[in-house]
C-alpha positions in Angstrom: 0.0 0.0 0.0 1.1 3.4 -0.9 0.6 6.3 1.7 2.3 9.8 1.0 1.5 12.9 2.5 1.5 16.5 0.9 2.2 20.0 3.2 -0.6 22.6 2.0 1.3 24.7 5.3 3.0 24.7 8.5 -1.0 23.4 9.7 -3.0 21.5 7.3 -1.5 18.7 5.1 -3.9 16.0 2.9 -2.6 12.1 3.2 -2.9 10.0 0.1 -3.9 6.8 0.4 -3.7 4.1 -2.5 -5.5 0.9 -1.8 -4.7 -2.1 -4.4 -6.6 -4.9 -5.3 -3.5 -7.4 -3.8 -4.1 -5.1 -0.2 -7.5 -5.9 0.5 -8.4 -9.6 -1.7 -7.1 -12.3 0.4 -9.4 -11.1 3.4 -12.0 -10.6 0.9 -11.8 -14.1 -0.7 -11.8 -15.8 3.0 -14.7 -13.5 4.0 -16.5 -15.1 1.0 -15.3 -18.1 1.4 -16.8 -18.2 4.9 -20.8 -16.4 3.7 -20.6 -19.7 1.1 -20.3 -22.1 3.8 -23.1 -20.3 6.3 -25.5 -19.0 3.4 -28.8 -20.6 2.8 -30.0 -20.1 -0.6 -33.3 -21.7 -2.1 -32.3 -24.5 -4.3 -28.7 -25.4 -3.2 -27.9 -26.8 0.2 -25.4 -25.1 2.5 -22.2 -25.1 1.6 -23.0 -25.4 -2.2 -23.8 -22.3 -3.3 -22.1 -20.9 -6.0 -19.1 -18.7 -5.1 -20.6 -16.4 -8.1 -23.8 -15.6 -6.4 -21.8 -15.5 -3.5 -20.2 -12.1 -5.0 -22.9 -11.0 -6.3 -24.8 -11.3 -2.9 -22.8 -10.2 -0.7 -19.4 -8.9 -2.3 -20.1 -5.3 -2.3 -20.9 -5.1 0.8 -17.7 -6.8 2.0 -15.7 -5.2 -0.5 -16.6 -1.8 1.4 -15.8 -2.9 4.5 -12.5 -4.5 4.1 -11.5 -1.6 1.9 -12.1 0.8 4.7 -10.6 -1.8 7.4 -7.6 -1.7 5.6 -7.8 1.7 5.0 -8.0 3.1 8.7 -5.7 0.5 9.8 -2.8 1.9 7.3 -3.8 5.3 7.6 -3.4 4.7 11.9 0.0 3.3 11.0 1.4 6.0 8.7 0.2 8.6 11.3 1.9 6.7 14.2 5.1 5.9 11.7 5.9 9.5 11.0 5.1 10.6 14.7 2.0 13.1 12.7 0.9 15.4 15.6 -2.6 16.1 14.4 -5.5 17.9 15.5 -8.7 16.3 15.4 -9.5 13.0 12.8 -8.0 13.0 9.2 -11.1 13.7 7.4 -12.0 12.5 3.7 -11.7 14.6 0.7 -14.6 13.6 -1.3 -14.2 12.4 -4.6 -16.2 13.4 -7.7 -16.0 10.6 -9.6 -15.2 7.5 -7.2 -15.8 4.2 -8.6 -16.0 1.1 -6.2 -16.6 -1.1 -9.3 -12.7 -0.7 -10.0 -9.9 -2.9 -7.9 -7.8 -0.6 -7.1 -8.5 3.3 -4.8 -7.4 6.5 -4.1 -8.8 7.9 -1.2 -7.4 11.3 0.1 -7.6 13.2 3.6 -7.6 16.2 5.6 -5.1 16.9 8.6 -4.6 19.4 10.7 -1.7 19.7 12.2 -0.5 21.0 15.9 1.8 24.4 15.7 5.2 24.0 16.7 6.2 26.4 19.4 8.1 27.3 22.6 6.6 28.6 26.1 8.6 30.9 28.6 7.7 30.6 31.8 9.7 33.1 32.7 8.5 36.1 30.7 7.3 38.8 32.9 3.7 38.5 34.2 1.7 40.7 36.1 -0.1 37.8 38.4 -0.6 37.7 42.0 -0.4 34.5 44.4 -2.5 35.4 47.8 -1.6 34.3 51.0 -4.9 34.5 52.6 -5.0 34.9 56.2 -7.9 34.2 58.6 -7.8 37.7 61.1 -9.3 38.4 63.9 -12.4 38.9 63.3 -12.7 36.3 61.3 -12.0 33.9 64.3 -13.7 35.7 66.8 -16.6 34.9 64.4 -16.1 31.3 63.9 -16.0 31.0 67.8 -19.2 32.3 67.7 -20.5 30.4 65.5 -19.3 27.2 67.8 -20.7 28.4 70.5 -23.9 29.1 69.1 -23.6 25.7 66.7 -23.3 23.7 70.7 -25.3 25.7 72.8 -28.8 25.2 73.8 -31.8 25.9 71.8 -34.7 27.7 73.8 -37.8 28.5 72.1 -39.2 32.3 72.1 -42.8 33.5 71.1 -40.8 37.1 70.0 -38.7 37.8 66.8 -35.1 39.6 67.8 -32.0 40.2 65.3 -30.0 37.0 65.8 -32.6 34.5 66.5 -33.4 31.7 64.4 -36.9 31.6 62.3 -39.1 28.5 60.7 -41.8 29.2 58.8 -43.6 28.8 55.3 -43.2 31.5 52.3 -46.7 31.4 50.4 -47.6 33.4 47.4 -51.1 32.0 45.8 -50.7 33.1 42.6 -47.1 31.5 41.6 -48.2 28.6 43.4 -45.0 28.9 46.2 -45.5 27.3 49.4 -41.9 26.8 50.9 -40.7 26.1 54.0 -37.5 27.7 55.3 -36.0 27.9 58.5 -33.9 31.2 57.9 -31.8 34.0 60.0 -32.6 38.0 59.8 -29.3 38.3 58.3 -29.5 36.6 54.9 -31.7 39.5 53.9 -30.0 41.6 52.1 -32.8 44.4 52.4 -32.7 45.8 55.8 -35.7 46.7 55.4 -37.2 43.8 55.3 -35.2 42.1 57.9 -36.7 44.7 60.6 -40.2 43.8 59.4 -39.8 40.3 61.5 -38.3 42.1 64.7 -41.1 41.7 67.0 -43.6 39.8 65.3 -45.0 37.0 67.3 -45.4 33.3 66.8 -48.9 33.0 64.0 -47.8 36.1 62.3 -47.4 36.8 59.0 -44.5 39.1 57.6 -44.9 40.2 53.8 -41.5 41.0 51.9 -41.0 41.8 48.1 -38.8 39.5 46.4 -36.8 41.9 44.1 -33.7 42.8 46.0 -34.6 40.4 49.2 -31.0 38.7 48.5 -27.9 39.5 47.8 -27.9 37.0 44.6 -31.4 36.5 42.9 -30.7 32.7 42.8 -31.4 32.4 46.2 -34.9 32.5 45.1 -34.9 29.1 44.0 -33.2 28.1 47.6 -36.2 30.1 49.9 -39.3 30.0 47.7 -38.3 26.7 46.0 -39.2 28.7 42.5 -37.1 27.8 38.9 -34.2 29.1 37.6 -36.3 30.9 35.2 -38.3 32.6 37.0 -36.2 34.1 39.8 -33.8 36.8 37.5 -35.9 40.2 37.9 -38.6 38.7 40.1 -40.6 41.2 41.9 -43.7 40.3 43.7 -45.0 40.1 47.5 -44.4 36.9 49.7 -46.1 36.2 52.8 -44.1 34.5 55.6 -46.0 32.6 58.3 -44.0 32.3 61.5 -44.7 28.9 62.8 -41.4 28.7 65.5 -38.9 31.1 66.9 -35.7 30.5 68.8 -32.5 31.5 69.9 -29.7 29.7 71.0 -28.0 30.1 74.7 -24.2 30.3 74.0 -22.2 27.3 74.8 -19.7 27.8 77.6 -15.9 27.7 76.4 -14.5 25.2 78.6 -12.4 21.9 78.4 -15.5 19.7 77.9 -16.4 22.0 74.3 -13.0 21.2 73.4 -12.7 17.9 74.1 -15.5 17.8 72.0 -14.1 19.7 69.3 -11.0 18.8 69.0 -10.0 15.2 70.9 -9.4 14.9 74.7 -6.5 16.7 75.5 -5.8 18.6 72.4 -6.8 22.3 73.0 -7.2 23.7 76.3 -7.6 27.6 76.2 -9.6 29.8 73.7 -6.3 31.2 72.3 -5.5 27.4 71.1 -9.1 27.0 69.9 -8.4 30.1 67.6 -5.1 29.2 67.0 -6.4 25.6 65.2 -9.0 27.6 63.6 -7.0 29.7 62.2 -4.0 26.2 61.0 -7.2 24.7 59.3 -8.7 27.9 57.9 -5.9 28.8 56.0 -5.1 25.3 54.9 -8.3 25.5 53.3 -8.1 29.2 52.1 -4.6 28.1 50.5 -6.3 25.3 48.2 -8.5 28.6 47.0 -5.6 31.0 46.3 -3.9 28.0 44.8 -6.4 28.0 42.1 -7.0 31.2 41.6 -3.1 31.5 40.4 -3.7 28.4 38.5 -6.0 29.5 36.7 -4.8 33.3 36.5 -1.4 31.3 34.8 -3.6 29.9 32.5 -5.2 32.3 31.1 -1.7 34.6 31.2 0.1 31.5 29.2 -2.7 31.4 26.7 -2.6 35.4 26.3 1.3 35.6 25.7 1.4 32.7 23.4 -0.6 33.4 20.7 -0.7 30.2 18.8 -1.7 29.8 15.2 -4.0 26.5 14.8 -5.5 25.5 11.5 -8.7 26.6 12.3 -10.5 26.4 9.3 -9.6 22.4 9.0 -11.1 22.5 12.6 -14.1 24.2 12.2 -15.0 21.7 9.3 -14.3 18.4 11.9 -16.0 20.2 14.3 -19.4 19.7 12.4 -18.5 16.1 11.8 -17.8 15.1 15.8 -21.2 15.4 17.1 -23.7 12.6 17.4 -25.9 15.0 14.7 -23.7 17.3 12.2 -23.4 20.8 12.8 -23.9 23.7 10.3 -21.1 25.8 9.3 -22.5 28.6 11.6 -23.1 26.1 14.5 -19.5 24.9 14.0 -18.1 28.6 14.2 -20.1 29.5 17.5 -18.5 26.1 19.2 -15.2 26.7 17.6 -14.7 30.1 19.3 -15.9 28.5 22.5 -13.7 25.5 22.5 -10.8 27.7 20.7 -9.1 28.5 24.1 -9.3 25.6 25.5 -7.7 23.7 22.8 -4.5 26.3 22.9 -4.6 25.6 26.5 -4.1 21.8 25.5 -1.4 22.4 23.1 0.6 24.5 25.7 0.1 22.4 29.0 1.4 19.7 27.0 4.1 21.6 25.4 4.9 22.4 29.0 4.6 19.1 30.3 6.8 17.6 27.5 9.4 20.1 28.2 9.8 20.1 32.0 9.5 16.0 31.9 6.8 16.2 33.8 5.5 12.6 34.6 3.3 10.8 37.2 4.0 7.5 38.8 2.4 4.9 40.6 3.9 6.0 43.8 2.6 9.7 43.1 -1.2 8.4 42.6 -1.0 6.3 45.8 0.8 9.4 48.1 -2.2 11.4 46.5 -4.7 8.8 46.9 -3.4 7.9 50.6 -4.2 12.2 51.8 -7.1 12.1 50.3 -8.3 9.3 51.9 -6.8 10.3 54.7 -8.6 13.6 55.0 -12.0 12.0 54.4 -11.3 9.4 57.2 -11.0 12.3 59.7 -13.9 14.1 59.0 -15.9 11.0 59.8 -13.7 11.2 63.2 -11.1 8.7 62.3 -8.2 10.8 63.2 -5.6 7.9 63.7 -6.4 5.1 61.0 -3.8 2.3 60.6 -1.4 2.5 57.8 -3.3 -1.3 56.7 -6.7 0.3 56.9 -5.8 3.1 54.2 -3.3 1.3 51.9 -6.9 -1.1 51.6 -8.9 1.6 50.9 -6.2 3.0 47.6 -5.6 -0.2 46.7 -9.5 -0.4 46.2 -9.4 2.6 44.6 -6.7 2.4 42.3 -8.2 -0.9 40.8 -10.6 1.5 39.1 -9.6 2.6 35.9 -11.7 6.1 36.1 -10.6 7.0 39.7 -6.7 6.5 38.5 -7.9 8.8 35.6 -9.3 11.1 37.6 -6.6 10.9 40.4 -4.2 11.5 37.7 -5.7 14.7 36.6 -5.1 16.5 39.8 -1.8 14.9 40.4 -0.5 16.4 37.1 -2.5 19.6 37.8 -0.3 19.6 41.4 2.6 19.2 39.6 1.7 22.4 37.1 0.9 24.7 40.1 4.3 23.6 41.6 5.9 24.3 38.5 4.0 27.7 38.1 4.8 28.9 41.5 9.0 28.1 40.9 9.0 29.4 37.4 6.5 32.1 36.9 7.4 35.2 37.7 4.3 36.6 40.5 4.1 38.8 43.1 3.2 37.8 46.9 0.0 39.4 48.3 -1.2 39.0 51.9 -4.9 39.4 52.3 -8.0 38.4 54.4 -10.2 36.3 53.0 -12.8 39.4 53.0 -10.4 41.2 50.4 -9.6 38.0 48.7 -13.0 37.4 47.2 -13.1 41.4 46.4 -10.2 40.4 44.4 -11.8 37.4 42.9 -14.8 39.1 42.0 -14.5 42.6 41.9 -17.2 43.1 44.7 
C-alpha cells in the first residue's frame, strides 16, 4: 500500500492513500469463502452455493468494508510511523467521480496539524499569588458560631435580630408554598429584615422578592421557584411564622473542646483560635492556589498566541457530534472551545518540556491524603497504615478514579511548577479582600 502525505502549510497537510486490489483480496476471498459455507439459498444446500452468487450477494458489501478496514488500519499506522501530531481525525476529501466497481483506490484526507512552538515561563507577568490569612475577626466569628452551633436551643414567642426563624413563604398566585428555617441576616434588604423584629409566633410578615437577597438565585433556595423565573422577580411573599428560637451560647471550657478537638488537644480559647486559624488557612490556601492556576492559565494562553489551523477544525468540528453541525453552528463552538484547545497544546508543550510525569507512587501518596482527610472528617483521626493502603488499593483498581486521580496529580505538579518558574508577586490578604479580588465586589 502506498501512503504519501503533501504540506498545504506549516498546519494542514492531505494524506494519500492508494489501496490495491492485492491489499484488500485475500481477506476478501476468506470473507466469501466463509458467507458460502453459512449462506442458505433456495435451491442449493449449505455449503454449495455458487461462489458467483456469492459475490454478487454479498461482495459489495464486504468489498466496502475491508476496503475501509484496511484503509483506517494503514492510515493509523502512517500517522503513528511519521510521529504526525494532528488535531482532530483525518477527514475525507470527497471524490467526484469515485468508482468502487474498480480494484484498485485513491482515497485522500484532511489533517490538521498541531503548531510547533516554545513557552517561557519566565516572561514577565503581572499575576498575583494570595496568602490568605484568617484575622481576627474572622475567628472571633467562627468561635461564635461554635458556641452558638453547641449551645442550647430555647424556644421564644418574640422575633429579635439573631434569633433563628421557621416558617412557610406562600404566594397563591405562583403557586409557592416553601418552608425555610432562615436567620434575619440573609436579607439583604434591611428593610425587610426589621419587618420580622417583634412579630409573634402566627404572624405573618410580607417581603418583596426583588432585591430580598444579595444573589437572585437564592430565590430558587427560599421559595423553591425555577431558575427561570427568579432573574428580575418582583412580587409580595407572605411568611407565616410557625417557631422562633435562639440559642444560649455554649460555655468555652475543656469539655467543648474535648469535643471539638480530641481529649486533650486544646485547652484555652487562644489554642481553639489558633487551630482555627491552622485549618482555615489550609483551606483558604487550596483557594488561592487555584486562583493562580488558573490566572497562569489564562496569562500563558494570552502571551502565546498560537496559530491552529482553524479552518480544517471548524469543518471536523461539524462532523464530531452525534448529529452534524452547520457551518455557523460549527463557528459559535469553535470560538468556545478555541481557548481551551491552545490551553491543551501548551500544558502539553509544558509538560513535554519540563518532563513532567506521574508515577504509581505519586497516585497512591495522592490517593493515601485524600483518603486520609476524608477518614478524619468521619472522626477517624488515627487510622492504621493497613486500613488506608486497603482503601487506595481499592481505589486504584478503578480505571476512572486513577484517571481522575491523575488529573489532579498532574494539575499539582503544574501549580508547583507555576509557582517556581513564573514570575508573580506575593499578596497578603483576608479572606474578606480575597473574594473582592476574585470578583471585583
Amino acid at each position: 500500500m502506498n501512503i504519501t502525505k503533501t504540506n498545504i502549510d506549516a498546519l494542514n497537510a492531505v494524506i494519500k492513500v492508494e489501496v490495491a486490489k492485492k491489499d484488500y483480496s485475500d481477506n476478501l476471498e476468506k470473507i466469501l469463502v466463509n458467507y458460502r459455507k453459512t449462506a442458505t439459498v433456495p435451491g442449493f444446500r449449505k455449503g454449495e452455493v455458487p461462489m458467483s452468487l456469492i459475490k454478487k450477494q454479498y461482495g459489495k458489501a464486504v468489498l466496502l468494508e475491508e476496503v475501509n478496514k484496511t484503509l483506517q488500519a494503514n492510515l493509523n499506522k502512517f500517522i503513528a510511523a511519521e510521529k504526525l501530531d494532528i488535531l482532530g481525525n483525518p477527514l475525507p476529501k470527497p471524490a467526484e467521480e469515485f468508482n468502487w466497481d474498480a480494484e484498485d483506490f485513491i482515497f485522500e484526507f484532511e489533517i490538521g496539524l498541531a503548531p510547533q512552538f516554545d513557552v517561557n515561563l519566565d516572561a514577565k507577568s503581572d499575576l498575583t499569588l494570595y496568602k490568605i490569612i484568617a484575622d481576627d475577626k474572622m475567628l472571633d466569628d467562627q468561635v461564635k458560631r461554635i458556641q452558638k452551633q453547641f449551645g442550647k436551643m430555647i424556644a421564644k414567642n418574640e422575633v429579635e435580630e439573631n434569633d433563628d426563624i421557621r416558617g412557610v413563604f406562600t404566594n397563591e398566585e405562583k403557586g409557592i408554598n416553601a418552608p425555610a428555617q432562615i436567620t434575619l441576616d440573609i436579607f439583604k434588604d434591611k428593610a425587610a429584615a426589621k419587618k420580622f423584629i417583634g412579630k409573634k409566633v402566627g404572624d405573618v410578615v410580607t417581603v418583596g422578592t426583588k432585591g430580598l437577597f444579595d444573589d437572585d438565585h437564592k430565590l430558587m433556595d427560599y421559595l423553591q421557584v425555577g431558575h427561570d423565573d427568579v432573574h428580575g422577580l418582583d412580587i409580595n411573599v407572605d411568611f407565616k411564622i410557625e417557631e422562633v428560637t435562639t440559642s444560649e451560647p455554649a460555655e468555652l471550657n475543656q469539655e467543648l473542646f474535648d469535643k471539638l478537638f480530641g481529649e486533650g488537644n486544646v485547652s484555652s480559647v487562644e489554642e481553639v483560635k489558633a487551630k482555627i486559624k491552622e485549618d482555615a488557612e489550609k483551606q483558604f490556601e487550596q483557594q488561592a492556589d487555584q486562583k493562580f492556576l488558573n490566572d497562569a492559565s489564562s496569562f500563558l494562553i494570552e502571551n502565546n498566541q498560537i496559530e491552529l489551523p482553524s479552518a480544517f477544525l471548524k469543518k471536523w468540528i461539524q462532523t464530531v457530534g452525534e448529529s452534524p453541525l452547520s457551518p455557523e453552528q460549527a463557528e459559535v463552538e469553535y470560538a468556545r472551545s478555541e481557548n481551551g484547545l491552545r490551553y491543551q497544546l501548551i500544558e502539553g508543550k509544558i509538560i513535554a518540556d519540563n518532563k513532567l510525569q506521574i508515577t504509581f507512587e505519586d497516585l497512591k501518596a495522592y490517593a493515601s491524603d485524600i483518603i486520609k482527610k476524608q477518614m478524619a472528617q468521619f472522626g477517624q483521626l488515627n487510622p492504621t497504615a493497613e486500613e488506608v493502603e486497603g482503601i487506595v488499593a481499592r481505589v486504584l483498581s478503578n480505571q476512572d478514579e486513577v484517571k481522575r486521580l491523575s488529573e489532579q496529580v498532574m494539575s499539582e505538579k503544574m501549580l508547583n511548577l507555576f509557582k517556581e518558574k513564573i514570575k508573580a508577586k506575593t499578596k497578603e490578604v483576608t479572606y474578606q479582600d480575597f473574594v473582592k479580588e476574585m470578583y471585583g465586589e
